[in-house]
ZAMARGU-4260 file (C-alpha; in steps of 0.2 Angstrom, whole numbers, plus 5000, padded with zeros to 4 digits):
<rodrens>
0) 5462/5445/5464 | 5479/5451/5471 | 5491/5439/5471 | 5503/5434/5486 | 5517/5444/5478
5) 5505/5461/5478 | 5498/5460/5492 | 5517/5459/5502 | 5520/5474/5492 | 5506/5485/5495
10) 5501/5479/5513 | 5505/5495/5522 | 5488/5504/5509 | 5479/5489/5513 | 5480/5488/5531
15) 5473/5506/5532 | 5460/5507/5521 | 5447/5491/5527 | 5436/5488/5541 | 5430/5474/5552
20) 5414/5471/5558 | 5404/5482/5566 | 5417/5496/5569 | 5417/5501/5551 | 5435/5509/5554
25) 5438/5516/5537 | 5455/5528/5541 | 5460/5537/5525 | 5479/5541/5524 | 5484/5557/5519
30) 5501/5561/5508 | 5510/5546/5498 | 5523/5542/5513 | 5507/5534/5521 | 5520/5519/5528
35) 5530/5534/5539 | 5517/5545/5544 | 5504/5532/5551 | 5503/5522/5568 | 5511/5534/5577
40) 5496/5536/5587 | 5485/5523/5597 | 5470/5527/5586 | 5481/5523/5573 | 5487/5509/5581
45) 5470/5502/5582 | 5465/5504/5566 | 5480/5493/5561 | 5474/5480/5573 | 5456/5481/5567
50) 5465/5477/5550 | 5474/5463/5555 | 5457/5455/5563 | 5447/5458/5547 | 5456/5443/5537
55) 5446/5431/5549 | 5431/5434/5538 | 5439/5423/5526 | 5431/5409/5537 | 5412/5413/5529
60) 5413/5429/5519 | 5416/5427/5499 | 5414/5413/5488 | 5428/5406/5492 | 5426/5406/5509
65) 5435/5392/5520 | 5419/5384/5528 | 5413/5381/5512 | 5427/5375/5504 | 5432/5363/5519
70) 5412/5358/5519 | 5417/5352/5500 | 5430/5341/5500 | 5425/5330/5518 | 5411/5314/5518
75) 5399/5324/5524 | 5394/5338/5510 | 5393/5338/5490 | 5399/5355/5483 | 5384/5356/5476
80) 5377/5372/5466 | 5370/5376/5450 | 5382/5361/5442 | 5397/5352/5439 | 5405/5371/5435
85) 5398/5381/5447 | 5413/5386/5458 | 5427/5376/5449 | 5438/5378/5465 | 5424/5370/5477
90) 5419/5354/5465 | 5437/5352/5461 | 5440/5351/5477 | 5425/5341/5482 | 5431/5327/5469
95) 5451/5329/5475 | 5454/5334/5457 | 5464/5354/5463 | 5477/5357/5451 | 5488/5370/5450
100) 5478/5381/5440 | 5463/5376/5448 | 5465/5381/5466 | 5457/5398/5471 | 5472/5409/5474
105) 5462/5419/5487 | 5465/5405/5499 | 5483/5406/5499 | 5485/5425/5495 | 5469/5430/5508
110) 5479/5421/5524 | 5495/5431/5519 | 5488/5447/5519 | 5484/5444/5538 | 5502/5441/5540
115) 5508/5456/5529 | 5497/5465/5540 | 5501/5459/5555 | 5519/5461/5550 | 5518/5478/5546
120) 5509/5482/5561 | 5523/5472/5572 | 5537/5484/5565 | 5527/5502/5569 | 5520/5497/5588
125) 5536/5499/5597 | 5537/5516/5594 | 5518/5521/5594 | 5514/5534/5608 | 5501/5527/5618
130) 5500/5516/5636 | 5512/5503/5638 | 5498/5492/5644 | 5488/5494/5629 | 5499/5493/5616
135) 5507/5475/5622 | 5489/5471/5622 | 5490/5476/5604 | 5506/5467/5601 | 5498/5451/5607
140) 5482/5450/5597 | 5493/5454/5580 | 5506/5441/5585 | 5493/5428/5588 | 5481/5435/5574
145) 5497/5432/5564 | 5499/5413/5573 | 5481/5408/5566 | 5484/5413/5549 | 5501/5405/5549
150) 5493/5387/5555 | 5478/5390/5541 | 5493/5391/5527 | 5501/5378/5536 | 5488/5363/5536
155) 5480/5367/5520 | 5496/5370/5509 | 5512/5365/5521 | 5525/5369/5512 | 5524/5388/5515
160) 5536/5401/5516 | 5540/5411/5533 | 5539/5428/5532 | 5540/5438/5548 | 5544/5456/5542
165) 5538/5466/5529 | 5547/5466/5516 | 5551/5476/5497 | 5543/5472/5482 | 5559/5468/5474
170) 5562/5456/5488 | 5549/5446/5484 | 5555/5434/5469 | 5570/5428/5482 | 5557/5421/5496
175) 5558/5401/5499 | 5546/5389/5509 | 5550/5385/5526 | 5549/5367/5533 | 5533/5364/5542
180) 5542/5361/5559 | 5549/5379/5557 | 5534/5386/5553 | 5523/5376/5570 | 5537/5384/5581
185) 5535/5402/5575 | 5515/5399/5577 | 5521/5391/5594 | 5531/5406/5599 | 5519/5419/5594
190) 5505/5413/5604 | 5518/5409/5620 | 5524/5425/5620 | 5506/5433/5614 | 5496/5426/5632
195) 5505/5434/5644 | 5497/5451/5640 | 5481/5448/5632 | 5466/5449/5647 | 5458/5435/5654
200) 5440/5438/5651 | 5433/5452/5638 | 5419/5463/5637 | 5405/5455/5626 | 5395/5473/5625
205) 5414/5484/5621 | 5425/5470/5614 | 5416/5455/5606 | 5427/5447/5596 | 5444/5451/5601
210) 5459/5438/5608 | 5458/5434/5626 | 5470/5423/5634 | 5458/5409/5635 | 5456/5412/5615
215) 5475/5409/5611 | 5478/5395/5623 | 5464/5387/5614 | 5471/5388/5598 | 5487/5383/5606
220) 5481/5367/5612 | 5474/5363/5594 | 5491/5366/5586 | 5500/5356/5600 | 5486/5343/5594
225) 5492/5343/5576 | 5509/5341/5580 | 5505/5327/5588 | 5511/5335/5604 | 5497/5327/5615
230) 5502/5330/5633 | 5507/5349/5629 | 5487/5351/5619 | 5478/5342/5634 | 5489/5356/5648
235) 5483/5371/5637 | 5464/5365/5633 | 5462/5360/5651 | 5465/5377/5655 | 5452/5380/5642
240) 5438/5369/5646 | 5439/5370/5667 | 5427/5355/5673 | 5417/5349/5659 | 5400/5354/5659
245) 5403/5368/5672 | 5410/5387/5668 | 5430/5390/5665 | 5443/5401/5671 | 5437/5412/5657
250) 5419/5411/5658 | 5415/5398/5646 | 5402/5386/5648 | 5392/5376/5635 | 5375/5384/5630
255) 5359/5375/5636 | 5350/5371/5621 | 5361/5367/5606 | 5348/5376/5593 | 5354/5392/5602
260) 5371/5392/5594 | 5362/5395/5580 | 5350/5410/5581 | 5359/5425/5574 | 5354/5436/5588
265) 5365/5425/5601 | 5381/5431/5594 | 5396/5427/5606 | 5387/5419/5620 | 5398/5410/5633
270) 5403/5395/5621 | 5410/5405/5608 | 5430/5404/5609 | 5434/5413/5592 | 5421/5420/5583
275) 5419/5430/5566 | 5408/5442/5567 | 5397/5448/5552 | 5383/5462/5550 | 5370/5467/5538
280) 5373/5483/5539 | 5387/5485/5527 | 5377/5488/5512 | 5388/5478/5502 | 5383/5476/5483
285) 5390/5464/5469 | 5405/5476/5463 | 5411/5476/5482 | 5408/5457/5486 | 5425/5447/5495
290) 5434/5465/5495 | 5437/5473/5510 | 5420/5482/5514 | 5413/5465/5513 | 5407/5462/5531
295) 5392/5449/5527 | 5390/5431/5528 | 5391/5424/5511 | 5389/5409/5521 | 5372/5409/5523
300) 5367/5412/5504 | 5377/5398/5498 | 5369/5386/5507 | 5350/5390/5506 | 5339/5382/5492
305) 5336/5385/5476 | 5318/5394/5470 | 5312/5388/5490 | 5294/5391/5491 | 5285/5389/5505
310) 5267/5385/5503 | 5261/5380/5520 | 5264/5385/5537 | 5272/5370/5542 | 5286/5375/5532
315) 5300/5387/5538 | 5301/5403/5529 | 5318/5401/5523 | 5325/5412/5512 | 5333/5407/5495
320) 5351/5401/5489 | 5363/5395/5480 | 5361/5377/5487 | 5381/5373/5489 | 5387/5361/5503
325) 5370/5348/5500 | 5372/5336/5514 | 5376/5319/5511 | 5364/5304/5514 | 5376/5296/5524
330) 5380/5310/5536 | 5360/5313/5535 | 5358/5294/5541 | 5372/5299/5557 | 5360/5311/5564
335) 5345/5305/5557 | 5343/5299/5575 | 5351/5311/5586 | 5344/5325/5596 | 5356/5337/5586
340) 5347/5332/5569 | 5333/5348/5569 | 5346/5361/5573 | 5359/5355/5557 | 5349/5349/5546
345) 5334/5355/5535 | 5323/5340/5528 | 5315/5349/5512 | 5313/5331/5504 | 5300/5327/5518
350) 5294/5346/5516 | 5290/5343/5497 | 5284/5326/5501 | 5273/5333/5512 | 5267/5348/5502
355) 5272/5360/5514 | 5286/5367/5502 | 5296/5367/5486 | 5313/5371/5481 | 5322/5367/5464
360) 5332/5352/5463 | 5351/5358/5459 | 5369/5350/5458 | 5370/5332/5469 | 5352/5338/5475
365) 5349/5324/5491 | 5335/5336/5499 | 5345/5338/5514 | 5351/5356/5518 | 5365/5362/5532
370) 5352/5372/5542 | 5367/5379/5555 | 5367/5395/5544 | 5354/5393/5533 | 5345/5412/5532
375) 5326/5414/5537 | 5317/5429/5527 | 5316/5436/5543 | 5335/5436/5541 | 5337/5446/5527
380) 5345/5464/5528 | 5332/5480/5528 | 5344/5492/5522 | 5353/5495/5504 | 5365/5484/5494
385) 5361/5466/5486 | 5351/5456/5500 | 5360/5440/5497 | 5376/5448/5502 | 5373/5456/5519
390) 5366/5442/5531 | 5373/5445/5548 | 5374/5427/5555 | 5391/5425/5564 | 5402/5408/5562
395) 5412/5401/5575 | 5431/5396/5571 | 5432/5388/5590 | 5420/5383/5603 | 5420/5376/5619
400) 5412/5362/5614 | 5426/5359/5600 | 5440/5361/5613 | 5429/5346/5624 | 5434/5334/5610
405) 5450/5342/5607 | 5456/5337/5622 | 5447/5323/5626 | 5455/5317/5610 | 5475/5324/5615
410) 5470/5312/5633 | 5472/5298/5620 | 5453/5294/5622 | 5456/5287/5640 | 5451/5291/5655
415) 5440/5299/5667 | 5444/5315/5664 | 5442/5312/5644 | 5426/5303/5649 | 5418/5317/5656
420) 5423/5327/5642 | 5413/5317/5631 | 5398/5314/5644 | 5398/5335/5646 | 5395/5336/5624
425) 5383/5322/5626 | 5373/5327/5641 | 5370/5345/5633 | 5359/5336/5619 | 5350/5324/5629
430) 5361/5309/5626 | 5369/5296/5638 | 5384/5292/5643 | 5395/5280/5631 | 5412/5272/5634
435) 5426/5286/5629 | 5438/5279/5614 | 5445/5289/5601 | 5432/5283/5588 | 5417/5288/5600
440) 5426/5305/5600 | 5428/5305/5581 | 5409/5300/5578 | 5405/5315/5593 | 5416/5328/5584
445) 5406/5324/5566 | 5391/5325/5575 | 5394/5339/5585 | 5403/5350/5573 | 5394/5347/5559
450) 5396/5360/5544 | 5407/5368/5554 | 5420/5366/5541 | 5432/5355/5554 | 5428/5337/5544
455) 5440/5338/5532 | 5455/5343/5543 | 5449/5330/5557 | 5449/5314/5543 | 5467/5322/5537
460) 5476/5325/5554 | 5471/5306/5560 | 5475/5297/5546 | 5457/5293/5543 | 5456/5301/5526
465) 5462/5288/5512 | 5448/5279/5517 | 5435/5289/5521 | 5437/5300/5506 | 5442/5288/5495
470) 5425/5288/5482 | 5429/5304/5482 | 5445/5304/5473 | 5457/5306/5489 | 5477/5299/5485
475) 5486/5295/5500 | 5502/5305/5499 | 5493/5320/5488 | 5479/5324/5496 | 5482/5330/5511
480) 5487/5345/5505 | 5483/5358/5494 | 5494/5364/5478 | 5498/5382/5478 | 5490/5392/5464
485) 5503/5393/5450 | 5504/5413/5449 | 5511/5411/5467 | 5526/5402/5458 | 5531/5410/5444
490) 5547/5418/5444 | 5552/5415/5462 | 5561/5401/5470 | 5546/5392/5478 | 5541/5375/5471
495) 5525/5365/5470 | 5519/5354/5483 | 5523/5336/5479 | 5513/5327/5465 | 5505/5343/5459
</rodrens>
C-alpha cells in the first residue's frame, strides 16, 4: 500500500493513469516530463477530473472500504467475518481497540490521494485550452471533490494536515497538522466558491454521478451541521430538500417504494444526491483488487453469507459472502416492526428454521444479514475476472432522505417545518406522523439509514457515543477519533492523535 508520503510525490502518474466507473478512461502519458506535458488540453483536463472523482470508491470498493469500516465500530453491526482476525482493522475497530499500528493506512492515505489529485489538477486548469465555461465547471467539481475528501480526513482522524498545493517529495517530512477549525473553513471555502459554477440539475443518461450545485450545497449543510453551525446547515439543506415530500429545486424527490433504493438497476434515481457508481464490467481479478482498476462493489461480497444454500423457493437466491457487518439483535429488534425491516434486513435464522435455506454460521453469527447490498445470483458479473470482486450495485454517500433529517435536526428538532421533515421520511414507508424531537430524528435516522455507514459519525457528532458504544470498548476523549497509521509519522513533524 502507498503511504501518504508516496502518494504526494507521485500524484501527477497517478492521477493519469486510473479510471472511474464506467468511462474507463485510461490515458497513457507519454515521455518522463508527464507533469509538463499533460492537461494542456480539455480531454486532458477531463481525464484529471475523472481521477479526482474515482477516490469516492473508497466508500464501498476494497476491503477496507469506509461503509464497512464505519458499519463495524457503531451499535448496530458486529465486524463479523471468518473470526476474531479476519480484517484486523475492522474488529479492532469494531471492539474501539485501533492502535497506531493497527489502523489500516488506506483510510488516511486513500482520502489524500483525492487531494493530491485534486491539487495537482487545480495547479494545471488555469492555463488548459478549452471553454471558459467548462473548465470552471471543472475547477468546481475538483474544489469540492477536494472539500469531501478534506471532511472524511477531518471527522475520522481531526488532527490533519492542510495541504492545498502539490508539493516535492523532499518537502514532505516538514508538513504539520492543521487545527480542525482551519481545516472546516478551507472545506467551507471550497464548496462556497465551488457552487457558483457547477449546473443546477445533471444529465442522468450523459453525467450520472458528477457534482451539481444541489450535490455541494448538500454537503455544505452537513458540514455546517458538524460545526455545530445550525442555522447556516438548515439555509443550505433547505435549498436542498424544497417542500418535504414534493420535488426540489434540483429535481430531487424521495423514491415511492423504499425497496427501490436498493435494486441495482435503479442507479441514480431522483433521491440520489452523491452516489458512487460501480460496474461489473471491469473484469477485476484478485492481483488488481483496491487498486485503481478496481471499479466493483466490494461491498456486496463482504456482507453476503457464508456457504448460503438455498434449498427451497421460498428462499432468495442470494449469492455467497464473506458474512462481515452481521447485524446486531438489537438493531434487528428496532425494525423488527417497521415497514423498512424487508428491505435492510435478511432473516436467514427464520430461513434455516424454516428449512428454506442454509448458510454457515461465522464470526458473531446473529442470523441477521444487511440485505441493502446483499448480491442475488442473478447479480453476479457474466464476464471475466473473480465473480466476487465485480458486483455493480451502486452505494449512496447522500440522499434526499439523509439531508430530510439533516435538517430537520439543524432546525433543533422543532417545529413545523422540521415536522414535516420528519412526516415526509415517515409517510414514504407507511408510517404515521409522530411528534418531532431530536430523539424521534435520531431513532428515524438509524432506521432509515441503516448500513449506510452514517451510525457511527451520528452517535459521535451528538455526543451519544460514550454510552451507546460503551460494551463496545468506546473511551470518552479517545474515541472519537481515529490514530493515524504510524508510517504516516515517522520522520516528519506530525504527532499522534491524543491517547494513542
Amino acid at each position: 500500500m502507498k503511504t501518504f508520503k508516496y502518494i504526494i510525490a507521485l500524484s501527477v502518474l497517478a492521477a493519469t493513469t486510473v479510471s472511474c466507473g464506467e468511462d474507463f478512461l485510461d490515458i497513457q502519458p507519454t515521455g518522463v516530463n508527464v507533469e509538463n506535458n499533460y492537461y494542456k488540453t480539455e480531454a486532458q483536463a477531463y481525464a484529471g477530473v475523472v481521477a479526482v472523482y474515482d477516490v469516492l470508491k473508497k466508500q464501498s470498493s476494497g476491503f477496507e472500504n469506509m461503509i464497512a469500516m464505519l458499519n463495524a465500530g457503531s451499535d448496530d453491526f458486529y465486524a463479523g467475518g471468518g473470526g476474531a482476525t479476519d480484517g484486523t482493522g475492522l474488529q479492532n475497530f469494531a471492539n474501539n481497540a485501533l492502535t497506531p499500528a493497527t489502523i489500516p493506512r488506506s483510510f488516511w492515505n486513500d482520502q489524500y490521494q483525492g487531494v493530491a489529485r485534486a491539487n495537482l489538477l487545480l495547479t494545471k486548469l488555469p492555463n488548459t485550452v478549452m471553454d471558459e465555461t467548462k473548465k470552471a465547471r471543472f475547477t468546481a467539481e475538483t474544489k469540492a471533490l477536494r472539500a469531501f475528501y478534506y471532511f472524511e480526513l477531518v471527522r475520522t482522524f481531526r488532527n490533519i494536515p492542510l495541504i492545498l498545493q502539490p508539493i516535492l517529495a523532499s518537502e514532505i517530512y516538514n508538513v504539520e497538522q492543521s487545527t480542525p477549525d482551519l481545516v472546516y473553513a478551507q472545506i467551507e471555502k471550497d464548496l462556497t466558491e465551488a457552487i457558483p459554477d457547477l449546473p443546477s440539475t445533471i444529465n442522468k443518461t450523459t453525467e450520472a454521478g458528477r457534482f451539481g450545485k444541489g450535490t455541494a450545497q448538500a454537503l455544505l449543510g452537513k458540514v455546517y451541521l458538524y460545526e455545530g453551525k445550525n442555522a447556516l446547515a438548515a439555509a443550505q439543506l433547505q435549498e436542498v430538500n424544497g417542500t418535504p415530500g414534493g420535488t426540489s429545486q434540483y429535481g430531487y424527490h424521495l423514491v415511492s417504494n423504499f425497496a427501490d433504493l436498493w435494486v441495482i438497476a435503479n442507479k441514480f434515481n431522483t433521491e440520489s444526491i452523491l452516489e458512487v457508481n460501480h460496474t461489473s464490467s471491469a473484469n477485476v481479478d484478485w492481483g488488481q483488487w483496491g487498486s485503481g482498476t478496481d471499479e466493483g462493489n466490494s461491498l456486496a461480497q463482504m456482507v453476503g453469507p457464508r456457504g448460503y444454500l438455498k434449498k427451497t423457493d421460498a428462499a432468495p437466491d442470494y449469492a455467497g459472502g464473506w458474512a462481515f457487518n452481521v447485524i446486531t439483535e438489537d438493531l434487528y429488534a428496532n425494525l423488527k416492526t417497521d415497514p423498512r425491516f424487508g428491505a435492510t434486513i435478511a432473516d436467514l435464522k427464520a430461513l434455516k428454521a424454516a428449512g428454506s435455506a442454509d448458510y454457515e454460521s461465522a464470526y458473531k453469527d446473529t442470523g441477521y444479514f444487511l440485505k441493502k447490498y446483499l448480491p442475488l445470483k442473478s447479480d453476479r458479473t457474466t464476464g471475466g475476472g473473480a465473480t466476487e470482486l465485480n458486483y455493480a450495485q451502486n452505494t449512496y454517500v447522500i440522499r434526499l432522505a439523509d439531508t430530510y433529517l439533516l435538517e430537520a435536526e439543524a432546525l433543533g428538532g422543532t417545529g413545523a417545518r422540521a415536522q414535516a421533515l420528519l412526516d415526509a421520511v415517515r409517510t414514504r414507508v407507511g408510517l404515521p406522523s409522530i411528534p418531532v424531537t431530536l430523539e424521534a430524528i435520531a431513532q428515524e435516522r438509524r432506521l432509515e439509514l441503516a448500513g449506510e455507514g452514517h451510525r457511527w459519525f451520528d452517535l459521535v457528532r451528538t455526543g451519544k457515543a460514550g454510552t451507546v458504544l460503551a460494551s463496545k470498548g468506546f473511551v470518552v476523549g479517545k474515541s472519537e477519533i481515529w490514530p493515524i497509521p504510524l508510517q504516516e509519522l515517522n520522520n516528519t513533524k506530525m504527532v499522534q492523535n491524543p491517547n494513542y
